[in-house]
C-alpha positions in Angstrom: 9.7 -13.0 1.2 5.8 -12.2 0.8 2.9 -14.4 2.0 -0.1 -15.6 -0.5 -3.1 -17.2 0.5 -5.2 -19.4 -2.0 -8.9 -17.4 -1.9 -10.6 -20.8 -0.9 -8.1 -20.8 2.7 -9.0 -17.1 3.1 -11.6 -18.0 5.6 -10.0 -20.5 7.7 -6.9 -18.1 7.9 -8.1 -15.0 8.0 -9.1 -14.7 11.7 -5.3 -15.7 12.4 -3.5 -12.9 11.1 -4.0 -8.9 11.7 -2.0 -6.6 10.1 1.1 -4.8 13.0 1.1 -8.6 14.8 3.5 -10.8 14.7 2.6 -14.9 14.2 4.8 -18.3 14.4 3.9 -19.6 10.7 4.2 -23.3 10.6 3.5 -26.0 7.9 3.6 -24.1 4.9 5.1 -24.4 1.2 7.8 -22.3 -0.2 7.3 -21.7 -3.9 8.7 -19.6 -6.8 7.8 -15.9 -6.6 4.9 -14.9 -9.6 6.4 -12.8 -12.0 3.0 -10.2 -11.2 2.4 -8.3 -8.3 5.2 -9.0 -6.3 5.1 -7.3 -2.9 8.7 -7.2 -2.5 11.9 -8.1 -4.9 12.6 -11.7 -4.0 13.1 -15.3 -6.0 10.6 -17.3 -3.7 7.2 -16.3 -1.8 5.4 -18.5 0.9 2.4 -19.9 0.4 0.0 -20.8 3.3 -2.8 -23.6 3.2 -5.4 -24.7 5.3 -2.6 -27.2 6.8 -0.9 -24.0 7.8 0.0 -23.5 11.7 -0.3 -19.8 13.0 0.4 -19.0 16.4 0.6 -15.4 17.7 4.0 -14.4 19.3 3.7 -13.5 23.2 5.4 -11.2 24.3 5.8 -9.7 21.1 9.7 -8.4 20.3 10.0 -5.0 21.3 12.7 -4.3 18.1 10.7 -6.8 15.6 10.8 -5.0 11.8 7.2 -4.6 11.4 7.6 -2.5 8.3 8.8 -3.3 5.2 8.8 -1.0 1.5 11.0 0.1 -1.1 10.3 3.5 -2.3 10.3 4.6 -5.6 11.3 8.2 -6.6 8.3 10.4 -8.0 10.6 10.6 -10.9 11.1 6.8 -11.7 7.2 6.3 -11.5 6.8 6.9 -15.7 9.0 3.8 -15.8 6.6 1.8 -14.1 3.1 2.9 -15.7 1.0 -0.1 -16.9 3.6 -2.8 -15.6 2.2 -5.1 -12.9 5.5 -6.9 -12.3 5.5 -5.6 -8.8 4.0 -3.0 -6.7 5.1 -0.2 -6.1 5.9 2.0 -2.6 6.0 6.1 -2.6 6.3 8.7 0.7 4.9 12.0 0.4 2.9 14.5 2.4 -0.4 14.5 2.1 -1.6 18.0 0.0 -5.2 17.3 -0.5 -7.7 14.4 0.0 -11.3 13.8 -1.5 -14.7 12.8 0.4 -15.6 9.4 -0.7 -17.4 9.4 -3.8 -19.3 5.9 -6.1 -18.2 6.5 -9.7 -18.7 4.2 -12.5 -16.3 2.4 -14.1 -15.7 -0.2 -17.0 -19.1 -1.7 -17.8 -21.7 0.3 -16.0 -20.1 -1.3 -12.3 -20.2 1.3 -9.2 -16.8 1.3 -7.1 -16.1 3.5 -3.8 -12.9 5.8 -4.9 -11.1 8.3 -2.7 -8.1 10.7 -4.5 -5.1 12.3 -2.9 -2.8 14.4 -4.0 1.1 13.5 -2.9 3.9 15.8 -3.0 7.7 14.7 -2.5 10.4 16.7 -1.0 10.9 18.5 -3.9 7.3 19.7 -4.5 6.5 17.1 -7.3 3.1 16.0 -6.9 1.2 12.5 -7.8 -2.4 11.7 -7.8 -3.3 8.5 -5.7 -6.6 6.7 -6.3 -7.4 4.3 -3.1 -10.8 2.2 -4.3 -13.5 0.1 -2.8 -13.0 -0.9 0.6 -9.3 1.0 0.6 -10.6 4.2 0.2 -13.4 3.7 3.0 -10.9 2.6 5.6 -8.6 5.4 5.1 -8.9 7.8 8.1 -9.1 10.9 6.1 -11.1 13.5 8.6 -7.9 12.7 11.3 -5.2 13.2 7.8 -6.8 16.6 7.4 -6.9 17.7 11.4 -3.3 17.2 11.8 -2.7 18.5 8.8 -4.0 21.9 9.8 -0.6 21.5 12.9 1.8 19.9 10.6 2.5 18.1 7.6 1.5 14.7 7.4 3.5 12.1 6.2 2.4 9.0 4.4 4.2 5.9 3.2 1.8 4.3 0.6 3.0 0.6 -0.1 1.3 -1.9 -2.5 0.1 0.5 -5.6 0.8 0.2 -9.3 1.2 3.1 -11.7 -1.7 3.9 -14.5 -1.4 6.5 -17.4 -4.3 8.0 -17.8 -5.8 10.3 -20.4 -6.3 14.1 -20.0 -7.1 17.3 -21.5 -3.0 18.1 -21.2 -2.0 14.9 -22.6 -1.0 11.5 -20.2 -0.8 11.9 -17.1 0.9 9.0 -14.8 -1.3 8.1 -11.3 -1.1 5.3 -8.8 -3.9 3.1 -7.9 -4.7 1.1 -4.5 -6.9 -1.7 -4.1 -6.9 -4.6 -1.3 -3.3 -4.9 -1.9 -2.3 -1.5 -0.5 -1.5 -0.2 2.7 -0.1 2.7 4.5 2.1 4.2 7.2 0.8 7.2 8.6 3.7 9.4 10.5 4.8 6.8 11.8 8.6 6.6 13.7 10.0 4.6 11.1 13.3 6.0 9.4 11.8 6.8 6.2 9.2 9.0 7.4 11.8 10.7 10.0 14.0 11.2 7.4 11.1 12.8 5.2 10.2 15.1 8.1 14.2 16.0 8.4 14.2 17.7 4.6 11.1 19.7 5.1 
């Protein structure tokens, strides 16, 4: 199941939860999942209120799941463009990364964007767009130092696909916003197994 939080509980929950920890969640309502940006496949989805109990978890499990994704093929990404039934999850090495840059978008508004360029086992690549705070937060200088020993791998989770128009036609990309995270060579099976094919 995923968690939602109404914008107008944001700041009472907020200092409560911090992404890698693990909370006791109590007094809270079980509802129907959207049928929109859905973090994972699932009928129903939690929803927290200000009512909401959360208690942090000491000592924390040592073998808690603290990662959760389901990764799409590079291949299966066309299916998804403009759909925003769910998000979607992709692991790749990193090839390149962009400096932050402020480009101007829709009607004359100024957004922070950041652009990657993934490549799958097989050498497929995909452009990934992280914006506004997303693309701030992501630790790009440390990316490109280890990149110069080894490859690094990154699971992306929480990004949608976008067709965009180019000089060679459409051209399918994935977007991240406040919604998306990521896993950078981390021990976590995916990302071991990743490292296994190269």
């Amino acid at each position: 199941m995923y968690v939602e939080i109404p914008p107008e509980d944001i700041p009472y929950l907020k200092p409560h939860l911090q992404e890698g920890k693990i909370v006791d969640i109590k007094r809270f309502l079980v509802q129907r999942a959207k049928n929109i940006y859905k973090v994972v496949e699932a009928p129903y989805m939690i929803k927290l209120t200000q009512r909401s109990i959360i208690t942090p978890v000491v000592p924390e499990p040592p073998d808690f799941l603290k990662y959760v994704y389901n990764l799409i093929p590079f291949s299966e990404l066309p299916h998804h463009a403009n759909l925003t039934d769910r998000f979607l999850d992709i692991i790749g090495y990193v090839a390149a990364v962009s400096n932050v840059a402020k480009v101007r978008y829709g009607y004359g508004k100024i957004q922070t964007k950041r652009i990657f360029i993934l490549k799958d086992d097989k050498g497929n690549s995909i452009e990934i767009s992280l914006w506004g705070p997303r693309a701030i937060e992501f630790d790009a200088e440390t990316v490109y130092a280890n990149g110069q020993e080894s490859a690094v791998i990154v699971i992306f989770v929480g990004t949608l696909a976008k067709t965009i128009k180019t000089e060679k036609g459409d051209k399918v990309i994935l977007t991240g916003t406040s919604a998306c995270r990521w896993y950078i060579n981390e021990y976590i099976p995916a990302i071991n197994e990743f490292y296994a094919k190269g």
